[in-house]
N, CA, C and O atoms as a DFTB+ gen file, in Angstrom:
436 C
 N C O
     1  1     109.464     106.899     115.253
     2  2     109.058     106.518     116.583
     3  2     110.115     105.601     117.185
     4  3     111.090     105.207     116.546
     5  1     109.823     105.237     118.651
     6  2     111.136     104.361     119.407
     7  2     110.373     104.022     120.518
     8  3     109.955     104.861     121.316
     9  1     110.208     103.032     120.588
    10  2     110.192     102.391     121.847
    11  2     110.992     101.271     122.277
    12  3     112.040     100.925     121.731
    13  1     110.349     100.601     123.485
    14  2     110.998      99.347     124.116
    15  2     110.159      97.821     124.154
    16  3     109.109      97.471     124.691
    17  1     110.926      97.285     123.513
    18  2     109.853      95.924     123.996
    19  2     111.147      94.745     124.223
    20  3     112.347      94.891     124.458
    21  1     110.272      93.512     124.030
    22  2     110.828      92.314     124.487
    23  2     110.638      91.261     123.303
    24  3     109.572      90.648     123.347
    25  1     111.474      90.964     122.284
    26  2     111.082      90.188     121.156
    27  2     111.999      89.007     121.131
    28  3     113.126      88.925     121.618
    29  1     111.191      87.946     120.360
    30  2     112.028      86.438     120.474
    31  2     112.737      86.545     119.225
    32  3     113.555      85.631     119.325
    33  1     112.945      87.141     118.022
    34  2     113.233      87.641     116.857
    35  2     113.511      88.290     116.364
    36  3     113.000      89.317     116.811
    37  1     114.540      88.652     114.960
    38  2     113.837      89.781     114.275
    39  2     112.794      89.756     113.831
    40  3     112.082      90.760     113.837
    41  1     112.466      88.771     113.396
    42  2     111.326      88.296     112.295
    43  2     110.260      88.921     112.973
    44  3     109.415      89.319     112.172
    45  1     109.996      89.146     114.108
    46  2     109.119      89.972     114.850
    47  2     108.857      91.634     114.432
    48  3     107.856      92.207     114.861
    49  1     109.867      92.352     113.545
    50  2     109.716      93.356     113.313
    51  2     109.621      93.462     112.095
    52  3     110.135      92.768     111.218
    53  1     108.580      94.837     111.975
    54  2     107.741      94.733     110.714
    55  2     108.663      95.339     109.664
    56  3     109.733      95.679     110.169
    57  1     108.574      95.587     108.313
    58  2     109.532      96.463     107.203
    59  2     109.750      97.849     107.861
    60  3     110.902      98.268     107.748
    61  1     108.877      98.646     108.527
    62  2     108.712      99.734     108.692
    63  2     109.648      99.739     109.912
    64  3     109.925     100.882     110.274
    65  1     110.324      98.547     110.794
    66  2     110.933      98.647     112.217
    67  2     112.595      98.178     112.021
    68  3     112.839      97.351     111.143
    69  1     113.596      98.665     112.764
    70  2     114.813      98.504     112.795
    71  2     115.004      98.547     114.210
    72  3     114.280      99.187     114.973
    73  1     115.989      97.860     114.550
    74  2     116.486      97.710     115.794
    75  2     117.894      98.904     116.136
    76  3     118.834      99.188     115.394
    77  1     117.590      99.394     117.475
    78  2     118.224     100.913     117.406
    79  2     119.906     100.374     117.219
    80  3     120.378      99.371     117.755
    81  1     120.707     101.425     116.224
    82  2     122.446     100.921     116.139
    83  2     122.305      99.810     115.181
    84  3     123.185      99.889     114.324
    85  1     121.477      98.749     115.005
    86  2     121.119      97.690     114.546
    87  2     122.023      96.336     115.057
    88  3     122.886      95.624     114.542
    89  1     121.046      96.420     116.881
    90  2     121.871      95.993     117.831
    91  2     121.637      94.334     117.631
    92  3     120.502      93.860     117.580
    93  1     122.940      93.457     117.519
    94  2     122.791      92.133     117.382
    95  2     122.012      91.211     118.444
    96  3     121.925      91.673     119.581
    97  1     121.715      90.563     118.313
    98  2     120.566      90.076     118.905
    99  2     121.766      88.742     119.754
   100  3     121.498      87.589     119.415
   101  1     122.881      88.881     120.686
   102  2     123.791      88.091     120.959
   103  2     122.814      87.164     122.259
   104  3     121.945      87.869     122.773
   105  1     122.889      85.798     122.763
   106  2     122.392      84.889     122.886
   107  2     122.852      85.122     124.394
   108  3     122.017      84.534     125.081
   109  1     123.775      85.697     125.191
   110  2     123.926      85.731     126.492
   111  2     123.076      87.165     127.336
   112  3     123.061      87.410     128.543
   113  1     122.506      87.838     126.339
   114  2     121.730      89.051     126.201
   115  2     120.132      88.298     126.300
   116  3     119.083      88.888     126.560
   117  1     120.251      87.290     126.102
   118  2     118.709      86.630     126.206
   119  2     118.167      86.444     127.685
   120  3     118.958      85.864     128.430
   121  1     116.837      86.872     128.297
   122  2     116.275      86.697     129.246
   123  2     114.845      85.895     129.189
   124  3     113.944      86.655     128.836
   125  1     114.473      84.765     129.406
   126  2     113.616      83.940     129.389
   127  2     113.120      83.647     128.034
   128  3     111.924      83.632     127.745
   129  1     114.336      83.354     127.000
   130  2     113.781      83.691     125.788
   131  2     113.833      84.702     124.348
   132  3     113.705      84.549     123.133
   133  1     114.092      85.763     125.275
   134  2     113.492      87.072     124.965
   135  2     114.888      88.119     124.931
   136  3     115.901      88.054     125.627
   137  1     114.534      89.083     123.865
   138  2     115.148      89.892     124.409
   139  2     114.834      91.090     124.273
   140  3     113.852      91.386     123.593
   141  1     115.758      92.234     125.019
   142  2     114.846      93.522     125.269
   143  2     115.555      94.743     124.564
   144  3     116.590      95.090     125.134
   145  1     115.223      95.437     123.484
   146  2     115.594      95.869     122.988
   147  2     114.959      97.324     122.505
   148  3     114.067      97.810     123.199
   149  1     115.366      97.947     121.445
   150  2     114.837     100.047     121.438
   151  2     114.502      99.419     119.696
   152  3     115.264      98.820     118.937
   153  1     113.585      99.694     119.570
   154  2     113.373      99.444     118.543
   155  2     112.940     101.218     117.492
   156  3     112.334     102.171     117.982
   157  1     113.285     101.169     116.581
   158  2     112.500     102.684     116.059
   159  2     112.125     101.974     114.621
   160  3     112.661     101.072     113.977
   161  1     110.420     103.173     114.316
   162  2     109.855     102.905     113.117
   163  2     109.629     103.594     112.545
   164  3     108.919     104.462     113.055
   165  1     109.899     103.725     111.530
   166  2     109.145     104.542     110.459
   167  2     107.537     104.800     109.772
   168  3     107.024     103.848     109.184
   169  1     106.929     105.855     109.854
   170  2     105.640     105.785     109.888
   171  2     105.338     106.967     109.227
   172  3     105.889     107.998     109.611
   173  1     104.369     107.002     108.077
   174  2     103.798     108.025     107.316
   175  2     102.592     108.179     107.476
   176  3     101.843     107.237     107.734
   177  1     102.187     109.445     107.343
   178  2     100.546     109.426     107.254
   179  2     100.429     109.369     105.944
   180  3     101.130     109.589     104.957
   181  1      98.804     108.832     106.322
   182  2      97.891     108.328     105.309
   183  2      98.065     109.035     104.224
   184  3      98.334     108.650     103.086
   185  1      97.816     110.605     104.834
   186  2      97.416     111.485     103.494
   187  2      98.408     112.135     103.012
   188  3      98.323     112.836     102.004
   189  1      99.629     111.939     103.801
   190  2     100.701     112.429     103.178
   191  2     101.719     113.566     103.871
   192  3     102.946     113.636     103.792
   193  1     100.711     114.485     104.625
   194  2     101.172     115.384     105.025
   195  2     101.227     115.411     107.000
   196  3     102.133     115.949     107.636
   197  1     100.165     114.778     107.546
   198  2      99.645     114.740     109.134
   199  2      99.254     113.758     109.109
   200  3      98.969     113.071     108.127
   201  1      99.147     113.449     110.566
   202  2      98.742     112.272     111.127
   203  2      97.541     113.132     112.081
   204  3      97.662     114.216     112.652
   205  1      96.149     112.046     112.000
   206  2      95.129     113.067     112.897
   207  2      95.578     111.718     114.264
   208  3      96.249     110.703     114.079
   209  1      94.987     112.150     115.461
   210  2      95.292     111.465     116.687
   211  2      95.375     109.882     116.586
   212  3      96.291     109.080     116.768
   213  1      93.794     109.742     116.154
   214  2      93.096     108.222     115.870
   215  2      94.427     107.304     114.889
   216  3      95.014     106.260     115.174
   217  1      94.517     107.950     114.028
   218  2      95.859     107.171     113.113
   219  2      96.882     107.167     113.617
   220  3      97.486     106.122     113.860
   221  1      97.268     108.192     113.862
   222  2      98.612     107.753     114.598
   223  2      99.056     106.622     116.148
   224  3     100.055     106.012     116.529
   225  1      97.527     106.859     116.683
   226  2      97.328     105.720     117.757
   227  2      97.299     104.422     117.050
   228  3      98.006     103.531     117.520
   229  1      96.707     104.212     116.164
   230  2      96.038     102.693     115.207
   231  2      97.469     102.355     114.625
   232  3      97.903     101.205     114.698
   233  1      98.093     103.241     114.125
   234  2      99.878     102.794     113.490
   235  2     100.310     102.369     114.970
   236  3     100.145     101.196     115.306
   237  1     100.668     102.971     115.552
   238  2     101.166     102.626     116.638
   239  2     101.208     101.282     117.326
   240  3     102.240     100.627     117.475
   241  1      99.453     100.760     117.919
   242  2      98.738      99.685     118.555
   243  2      99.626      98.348     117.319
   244  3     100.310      97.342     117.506
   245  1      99.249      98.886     116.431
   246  2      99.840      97.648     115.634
   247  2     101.190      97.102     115.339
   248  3     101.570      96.003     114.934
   249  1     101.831      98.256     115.683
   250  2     103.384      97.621     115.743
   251  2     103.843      96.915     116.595
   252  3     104.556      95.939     116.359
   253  1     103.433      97.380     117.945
   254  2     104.021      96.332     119.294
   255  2     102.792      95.682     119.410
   256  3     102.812      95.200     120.543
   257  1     101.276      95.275     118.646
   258  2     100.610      94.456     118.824
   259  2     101.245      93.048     118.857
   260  3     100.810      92.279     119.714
   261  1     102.409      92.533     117.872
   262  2     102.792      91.214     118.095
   263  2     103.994      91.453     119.033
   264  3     104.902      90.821     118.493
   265  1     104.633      92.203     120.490
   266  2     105.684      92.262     120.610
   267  2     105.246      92.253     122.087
   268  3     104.138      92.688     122.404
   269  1     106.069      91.784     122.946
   270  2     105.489      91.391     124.388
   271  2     106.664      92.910     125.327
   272  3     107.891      92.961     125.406
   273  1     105.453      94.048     125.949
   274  2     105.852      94.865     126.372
   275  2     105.627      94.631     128.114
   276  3     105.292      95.610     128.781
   277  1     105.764      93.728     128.564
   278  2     105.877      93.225     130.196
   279  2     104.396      93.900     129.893
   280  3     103.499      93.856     129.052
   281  1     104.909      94.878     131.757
   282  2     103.557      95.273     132.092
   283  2     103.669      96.650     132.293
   284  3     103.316      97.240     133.314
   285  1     104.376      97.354     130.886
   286  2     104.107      98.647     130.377
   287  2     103.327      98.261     128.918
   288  3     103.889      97.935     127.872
   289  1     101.911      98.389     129.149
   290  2     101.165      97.874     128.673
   291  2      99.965      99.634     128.067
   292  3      99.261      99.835     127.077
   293  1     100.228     100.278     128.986
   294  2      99.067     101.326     128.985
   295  2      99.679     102.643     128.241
   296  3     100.728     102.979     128.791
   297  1      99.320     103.482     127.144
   298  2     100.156     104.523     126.455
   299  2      99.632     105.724     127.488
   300  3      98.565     106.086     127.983
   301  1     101.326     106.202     127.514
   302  2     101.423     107.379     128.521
   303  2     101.868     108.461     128.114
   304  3     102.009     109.199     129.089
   305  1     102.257     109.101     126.906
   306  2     103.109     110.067     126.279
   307  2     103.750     109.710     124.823
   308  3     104.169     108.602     124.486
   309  1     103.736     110.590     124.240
   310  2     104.901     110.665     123.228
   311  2     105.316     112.054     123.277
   312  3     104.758     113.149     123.210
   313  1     106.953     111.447     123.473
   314  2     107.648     112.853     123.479
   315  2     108.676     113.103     122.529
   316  3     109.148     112.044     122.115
   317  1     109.150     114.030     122.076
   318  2     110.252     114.717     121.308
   319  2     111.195     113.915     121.623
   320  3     111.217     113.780     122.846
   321  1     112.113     113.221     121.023
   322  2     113.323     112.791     121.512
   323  2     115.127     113.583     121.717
   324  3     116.120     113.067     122.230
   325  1     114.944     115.166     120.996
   326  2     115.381     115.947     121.207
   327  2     116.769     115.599     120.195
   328  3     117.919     116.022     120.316
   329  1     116.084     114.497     118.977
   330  2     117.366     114.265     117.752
   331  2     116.494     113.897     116.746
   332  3     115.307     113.598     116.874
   333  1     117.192     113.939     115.685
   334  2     116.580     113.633     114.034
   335  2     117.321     112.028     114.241
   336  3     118.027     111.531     115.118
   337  1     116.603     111.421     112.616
   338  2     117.174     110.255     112.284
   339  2     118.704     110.476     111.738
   340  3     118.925     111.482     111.065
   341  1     119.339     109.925     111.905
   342  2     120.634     109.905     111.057
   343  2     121.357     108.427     111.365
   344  3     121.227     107.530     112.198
   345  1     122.066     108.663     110.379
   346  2     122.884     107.201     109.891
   347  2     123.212     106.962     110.406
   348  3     123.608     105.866     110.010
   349  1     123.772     107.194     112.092
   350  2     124.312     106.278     113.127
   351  2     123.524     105.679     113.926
   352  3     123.934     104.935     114.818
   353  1     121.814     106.027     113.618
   354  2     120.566     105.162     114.549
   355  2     120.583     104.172     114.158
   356  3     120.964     103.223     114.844
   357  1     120.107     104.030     112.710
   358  2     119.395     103.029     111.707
   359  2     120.400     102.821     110.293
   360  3     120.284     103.715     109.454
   361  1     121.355     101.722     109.988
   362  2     121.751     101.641     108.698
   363  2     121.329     101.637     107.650
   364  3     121.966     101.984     106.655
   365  1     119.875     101.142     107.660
   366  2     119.060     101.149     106.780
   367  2     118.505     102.554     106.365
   368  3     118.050     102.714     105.233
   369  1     118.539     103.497     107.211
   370  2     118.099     104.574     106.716
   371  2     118.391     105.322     105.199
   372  3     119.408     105.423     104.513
   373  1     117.036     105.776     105.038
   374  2     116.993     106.652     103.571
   375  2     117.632     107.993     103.496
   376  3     117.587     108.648     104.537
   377  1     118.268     108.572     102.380
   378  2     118.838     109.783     102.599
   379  2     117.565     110.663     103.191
   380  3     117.710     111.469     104.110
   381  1     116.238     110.387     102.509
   382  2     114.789     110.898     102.533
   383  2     114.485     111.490     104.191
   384  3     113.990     112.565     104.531
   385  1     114.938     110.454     104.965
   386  2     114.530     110.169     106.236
   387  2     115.492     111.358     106.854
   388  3     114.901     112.154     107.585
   389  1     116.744     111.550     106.674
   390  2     117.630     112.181     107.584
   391  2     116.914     113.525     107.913
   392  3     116.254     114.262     107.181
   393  1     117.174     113.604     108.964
   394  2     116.291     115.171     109.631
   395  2     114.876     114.522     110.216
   396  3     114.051     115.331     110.638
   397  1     114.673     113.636     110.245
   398  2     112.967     113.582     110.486
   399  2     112.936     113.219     112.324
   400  3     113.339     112.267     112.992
   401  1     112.339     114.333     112.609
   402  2     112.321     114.130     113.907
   403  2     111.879     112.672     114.914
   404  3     110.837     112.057     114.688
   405  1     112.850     112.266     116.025
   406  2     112.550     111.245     116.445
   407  2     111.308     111.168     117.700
   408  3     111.306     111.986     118.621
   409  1     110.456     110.263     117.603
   410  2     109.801     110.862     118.955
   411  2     109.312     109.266     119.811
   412  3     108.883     108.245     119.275
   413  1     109.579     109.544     121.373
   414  2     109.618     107.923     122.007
   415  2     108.269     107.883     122.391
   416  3     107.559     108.771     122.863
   417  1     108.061     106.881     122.153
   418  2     106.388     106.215     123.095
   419  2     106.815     105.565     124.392
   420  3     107.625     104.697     124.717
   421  1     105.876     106.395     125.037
   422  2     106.071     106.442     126.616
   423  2     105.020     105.153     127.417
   424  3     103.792     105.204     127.475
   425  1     105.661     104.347     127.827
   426  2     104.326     103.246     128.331
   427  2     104.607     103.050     129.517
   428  3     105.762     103.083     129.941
   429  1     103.610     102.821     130.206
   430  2     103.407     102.637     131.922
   431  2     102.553     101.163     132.217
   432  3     102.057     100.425     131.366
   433  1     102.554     100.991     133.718
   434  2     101.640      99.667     134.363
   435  2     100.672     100.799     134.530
   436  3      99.564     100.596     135.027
């Protein structure tokens, strides 16, 4: 997954989250604090194989639950991002991961 938010930290992002490129968090890039950044996560279903709607919403709610998204606040889409993971998104990435389709969460006022 990938979205956008506004974080005072890394420490704000969970094991499962990397910051897209694994963009430095430079101090003239700061806006009230804050800064605004693409974050992508990694997320498995429960059972291994699918995610039914309800779970994949509940993974979701909880990742940018501690992360201040202005006032794109309301979920509007998830779409295909039209690329896999690979080693130039995320450094951290697993060989496991490469190929796994990326997909953005779409948020609105």
């Amino acid at each position: 997954m990938s979205y956008e938010a506004w974080i005072e930290s890394k420490s704000q992002l969970h094991p499962n989250e990397y910051l897209y490129e694994d963009d430095e968090l430079e101090e003239y890039d700061k806006e009230d604090g804050m800064w605004q950044v693409e974050i992508y996560a990694r997320l498995k279903a429960d059972n291994g194989q699918y995610f039914t709607t309800e779970e994949l919403l509940f993974k979701l709610h909880n990742l940018m639950a501690n992360k201040e998204l202005g006032d794109h606040v309301f979920f509007e889409n998830l779409a295909y991002d039209d690329h896999e993971f690979d080693g130039d998104d995320i450094d951290e990435i697993d060989d496991d991961d490469e190929g796994t389709p990326v997909f953005v969460v779409w948020l609105g006022s």
